[in-house]
C-alpha positions in Angstrom: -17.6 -2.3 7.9 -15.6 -1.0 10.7 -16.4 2.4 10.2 -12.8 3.1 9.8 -12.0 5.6 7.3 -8.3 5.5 5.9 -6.7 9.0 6.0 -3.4 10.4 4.6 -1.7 13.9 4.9 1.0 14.6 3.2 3.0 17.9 3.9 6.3 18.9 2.0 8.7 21.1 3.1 10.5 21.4 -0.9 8.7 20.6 -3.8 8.4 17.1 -4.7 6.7 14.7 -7.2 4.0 12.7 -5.8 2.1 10.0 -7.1 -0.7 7.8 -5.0 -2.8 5.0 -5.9 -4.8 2.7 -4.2 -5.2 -1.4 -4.1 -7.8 -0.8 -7.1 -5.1 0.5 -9.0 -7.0 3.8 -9.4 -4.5 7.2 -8.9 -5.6 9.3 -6.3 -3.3 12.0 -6.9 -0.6 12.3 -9.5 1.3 15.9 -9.0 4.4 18.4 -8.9 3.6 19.5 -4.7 5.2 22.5 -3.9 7.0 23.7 -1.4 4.8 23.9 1.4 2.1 22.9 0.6 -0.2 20.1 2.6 -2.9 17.6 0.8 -5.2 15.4 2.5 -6.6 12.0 1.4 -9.4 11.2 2.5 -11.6 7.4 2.6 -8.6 5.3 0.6 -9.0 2.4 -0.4 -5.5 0.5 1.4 -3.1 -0.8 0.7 -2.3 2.7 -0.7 0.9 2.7 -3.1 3.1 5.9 -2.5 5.9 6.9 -4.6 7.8 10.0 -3.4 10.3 11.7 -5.8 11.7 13.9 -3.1 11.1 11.7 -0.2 13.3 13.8 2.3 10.8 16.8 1.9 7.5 14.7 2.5 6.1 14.1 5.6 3.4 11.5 5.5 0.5 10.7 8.2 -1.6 7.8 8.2 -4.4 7.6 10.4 -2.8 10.0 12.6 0.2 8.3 13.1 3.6 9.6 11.1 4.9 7.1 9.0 8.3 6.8 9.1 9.7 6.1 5.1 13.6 6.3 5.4 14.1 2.4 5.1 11.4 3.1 1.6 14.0 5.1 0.0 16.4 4.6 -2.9 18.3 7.7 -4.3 16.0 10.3 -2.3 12.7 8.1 -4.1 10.7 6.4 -1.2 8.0 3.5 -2.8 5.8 2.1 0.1 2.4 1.1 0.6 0.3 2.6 3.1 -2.6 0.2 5.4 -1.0 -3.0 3.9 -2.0 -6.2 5.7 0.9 -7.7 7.6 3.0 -10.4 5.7 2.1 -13.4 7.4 
């Protein structure tokens, strides 16, 4: 392998439901966040499915890049994958 590992942060500045899984379909994390608060995942598996319930309050960093989620959202709810392969 490339060594790579695949690394999300996810900081919220109001609380907001989160819910993560990755290509597996396995959830990696499945909670209320509050207000505040910042959770790191670490070695995901991509592509990473995100749903955020609050989506404004989330800010979300892959790999050290911010990943920008406003054309994700639907009613404040932003549903993206994270380290998809490109659509061909």
């Amino acid at each position: 392998s490339s060594g790579k590992t695949n690394n999300v942060v996810l900081r919220l500045s109001a609380d907001s439901c989160v819910v993560s899984s990755e290509a597996s379909g396995k959830e990696v994390l499945y909670e209320l966040m509050r207000a505040g608060s910042t959770r790191v995942l670490e070695s995901v598996q991509p592509p990473l499915q995100v749903v955020l319930g609050n989506s404004p309050a989330v800010t979300v960093e892959y790999n050290g890049t911010l990943f920008d989620q406003s054309r994700f959202i639907t009613n404040g709810v932003a549903r993206f994958a994270l380290g998809a392969a490109a659509r061909q």
